[in-house]
N, C-alpha and C positions, 0 to 999 in steps of 0.2 A: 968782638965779633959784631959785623955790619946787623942791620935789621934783614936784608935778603938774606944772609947766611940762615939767622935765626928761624924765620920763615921757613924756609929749602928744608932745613933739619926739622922741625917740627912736622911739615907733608909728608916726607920720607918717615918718619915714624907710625903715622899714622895709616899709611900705606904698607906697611908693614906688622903692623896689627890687624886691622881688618883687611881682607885678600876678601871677600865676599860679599853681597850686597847688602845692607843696611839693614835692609825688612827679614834678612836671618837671620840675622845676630840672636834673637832670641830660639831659634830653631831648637833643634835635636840637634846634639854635637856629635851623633853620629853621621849626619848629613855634610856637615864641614869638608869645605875644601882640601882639610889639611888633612883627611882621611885619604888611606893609600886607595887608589884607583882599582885594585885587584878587589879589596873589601867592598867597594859602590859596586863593583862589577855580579858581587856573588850576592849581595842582597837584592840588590836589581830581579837575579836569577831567582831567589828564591821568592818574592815578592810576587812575580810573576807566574811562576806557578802555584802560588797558592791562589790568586785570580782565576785559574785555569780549572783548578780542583772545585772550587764556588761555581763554576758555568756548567762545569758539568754535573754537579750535586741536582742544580736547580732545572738541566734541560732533562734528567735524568726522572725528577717526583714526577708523580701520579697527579692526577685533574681533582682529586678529592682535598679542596683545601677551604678555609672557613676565614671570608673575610671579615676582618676586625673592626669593630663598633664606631672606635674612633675615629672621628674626622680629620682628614687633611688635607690644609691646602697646598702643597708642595706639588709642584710641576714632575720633577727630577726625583733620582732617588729611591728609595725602597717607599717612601712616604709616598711619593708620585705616585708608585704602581701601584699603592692601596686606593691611593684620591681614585685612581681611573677605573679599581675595579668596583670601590663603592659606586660610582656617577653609571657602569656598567650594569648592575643591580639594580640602581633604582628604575631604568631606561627601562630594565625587562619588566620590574615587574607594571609599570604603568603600560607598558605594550600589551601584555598578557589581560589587563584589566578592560584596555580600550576595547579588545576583541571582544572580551569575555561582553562586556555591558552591550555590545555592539550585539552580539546573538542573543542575548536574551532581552535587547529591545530597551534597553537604560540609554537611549542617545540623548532624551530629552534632559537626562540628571547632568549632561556634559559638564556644563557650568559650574555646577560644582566639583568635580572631581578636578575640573581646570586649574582650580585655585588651590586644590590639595599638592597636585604634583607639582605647583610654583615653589608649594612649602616644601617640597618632597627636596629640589633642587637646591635648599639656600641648607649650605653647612649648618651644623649644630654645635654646641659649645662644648657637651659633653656626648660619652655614648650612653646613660641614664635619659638625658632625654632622648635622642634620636630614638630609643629603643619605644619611648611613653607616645611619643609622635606617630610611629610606627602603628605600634597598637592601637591607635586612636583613629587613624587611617581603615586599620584591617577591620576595626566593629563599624565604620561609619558603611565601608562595601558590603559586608556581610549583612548588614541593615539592608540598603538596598537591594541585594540580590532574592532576600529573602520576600521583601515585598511584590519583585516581579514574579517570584515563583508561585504566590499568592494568588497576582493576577491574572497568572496564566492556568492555572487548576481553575480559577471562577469562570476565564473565558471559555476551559474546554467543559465545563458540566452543563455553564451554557447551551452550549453547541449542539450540545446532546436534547434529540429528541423527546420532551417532557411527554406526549399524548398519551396519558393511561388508556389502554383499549386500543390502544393503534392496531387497525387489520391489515394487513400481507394480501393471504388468501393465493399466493400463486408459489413455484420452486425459480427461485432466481440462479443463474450461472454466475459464477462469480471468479476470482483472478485472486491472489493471494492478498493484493488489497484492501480487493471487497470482501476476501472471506474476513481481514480483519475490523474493516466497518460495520460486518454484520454483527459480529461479537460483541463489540465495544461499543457501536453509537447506537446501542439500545437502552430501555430504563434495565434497572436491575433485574428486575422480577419476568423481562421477557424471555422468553425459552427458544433459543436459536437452534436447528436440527439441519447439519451440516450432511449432506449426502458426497459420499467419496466413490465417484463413478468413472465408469470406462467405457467409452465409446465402441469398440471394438466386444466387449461381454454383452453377450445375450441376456443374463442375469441381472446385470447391472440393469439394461434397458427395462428388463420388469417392475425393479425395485423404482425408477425413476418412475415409468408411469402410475402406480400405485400414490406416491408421493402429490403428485398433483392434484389427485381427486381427494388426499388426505390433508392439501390445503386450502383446499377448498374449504373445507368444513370444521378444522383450525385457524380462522383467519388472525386469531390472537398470536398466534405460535409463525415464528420466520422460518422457512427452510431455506434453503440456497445449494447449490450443489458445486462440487469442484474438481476440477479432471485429476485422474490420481499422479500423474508427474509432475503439476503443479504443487499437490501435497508433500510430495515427498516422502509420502510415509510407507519406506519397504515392509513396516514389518505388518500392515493392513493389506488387504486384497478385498478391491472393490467387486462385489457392493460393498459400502461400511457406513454406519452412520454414527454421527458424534453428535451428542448434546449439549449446549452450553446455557450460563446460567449466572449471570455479572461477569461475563466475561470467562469464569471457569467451566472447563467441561465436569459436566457429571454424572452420565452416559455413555459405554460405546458398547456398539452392537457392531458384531462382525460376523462374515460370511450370516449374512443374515435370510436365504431361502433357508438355511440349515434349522434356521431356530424360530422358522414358525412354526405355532402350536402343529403337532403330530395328527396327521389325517385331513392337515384342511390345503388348500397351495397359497400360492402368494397372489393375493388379492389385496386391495383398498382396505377390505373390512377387518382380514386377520394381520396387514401389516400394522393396521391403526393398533388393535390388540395388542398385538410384540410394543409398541411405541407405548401403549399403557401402564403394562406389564414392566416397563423398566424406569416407568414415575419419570416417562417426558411427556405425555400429556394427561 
């Protein structure tokens, strides 16, 4: 036998052996070419639908799901769509914080919170620390937060009018506002006496001039008055008077000609009286 014969028969053999490309040979021998084409056909089918039953499993769950501690960096993949909801997480909650620091006036802390969410960004090795990192993050804001909350109660006691003895001496109109400036940005110990009036009652107008001459001679004591649709309060019918006292009422007088003392009318002198009689001045 020539060497081309040798040759020729050795190709032909080997050709006849492997019918597939090289990089299968180790495959699943169920994949082989030398499998009937009916059998590829029905695994195909069935393969396919089990993909089908997976898309609708997953388009099908509910939004209540708990993403996993573990980091990864995979693009692709069920690993991908953990990577992008973790990087999704972190984005909120540093958006959530920017705002938050943003209203309560932390802009000047920026710098460092900067440098936190650079760390926030760089994967972790385990989910043990990412969890320790985490926590480390959430006491360093809770620090901060707590100190602006500090110096926003010091700014507002501030604010607040310290003058022991501060005199009034007049009935202010006031807007719901003012009725709550009247209450609040006083010292503790001042006794605010709120008049619930209506412009339209004769009554009312009694009670309100009475009031004037009785702040007069109260200048320690604030009254203010406020139309009753601003109050809101159905279940009062003006006249009415409310007392307050660190901001709590602790008086009310209602239908108040009713309940001055019996045989005298409503004057300055007997409404001061009722006003005594109910330990608001």
């Amino acid at each position: 036998m020539s060497a081309q014969e040798e040759f020729n028969q050795l190709l032909n053999s080997n050709r006849s052996q492997f019918t597939s490309h090289p990089e299968d040979h180790d495959s699943d021998p169920h994949f082989s070419d030398d499998e009937p084409s009916s059998r590829l056909r029905s695994r195909q089918t069935v393969d396919s639908s089990d993909e089908e039953a997976e898309a609708d499993m997953v388009s099908s769950r509910t939004p209540n799901y708990h993403i996993p501690n573990t980091v990864y960096e995979a693009n692709t993949g069920p690993k991908g769509v953990i990577a992008d909801a973790q990087a999704f997480e972190r984005a909120r909650k540093k958006s959530f914080r920017h705002t938050f620091l943003s209203a309560t006036g932390l802009n000047s802390h920026s710098a460092s919170y900067s440098s936190k969410s650079t760390r926030d960004d760089v994967p972790l090795a385990s989910g043990d620390q990412s969890s320790a990192s985490e926590d480390d993050d959430e006491a360093r804001f809770m620090s901060k937060w707590r100190q602006s909350r500090m110096h926003e109660l010091q700014d507002r006691s501030n604010r607040r009018p310290s003058p022991r003895g501060r005199r009034f001496g007049s009935v202010q109109t006031v807007d719901a506002v003012g009725y709550l400036d009247a209450i609040e940005k006083v010292t503790p110990d001042t006794v605010v006496v709120v008049c619930i009036y209506d412009h339209e009652s004769g009554d009312s107008a009694i009670v309100e001039e009475c009031l004037v001459t009785i702040a007069r001679r109260q200048p320690t004591t604030r009254f203010v008055k406020m139309h009753q649709d601003i109050a809101e309060m159905d279940h009062i019918t003006a006249p009415a008077l409310l007392a307050y006292r660190g901001g709590d009422v602790f008086a009310t007088i209602i239908d108040v000609l009713h309940n001055i003392p019996r045989g005298r009318s409503c004057s300055a002198d007997s409404l001061e009286d009722l006003l005594k009689l109910n330990c608001v001045l």
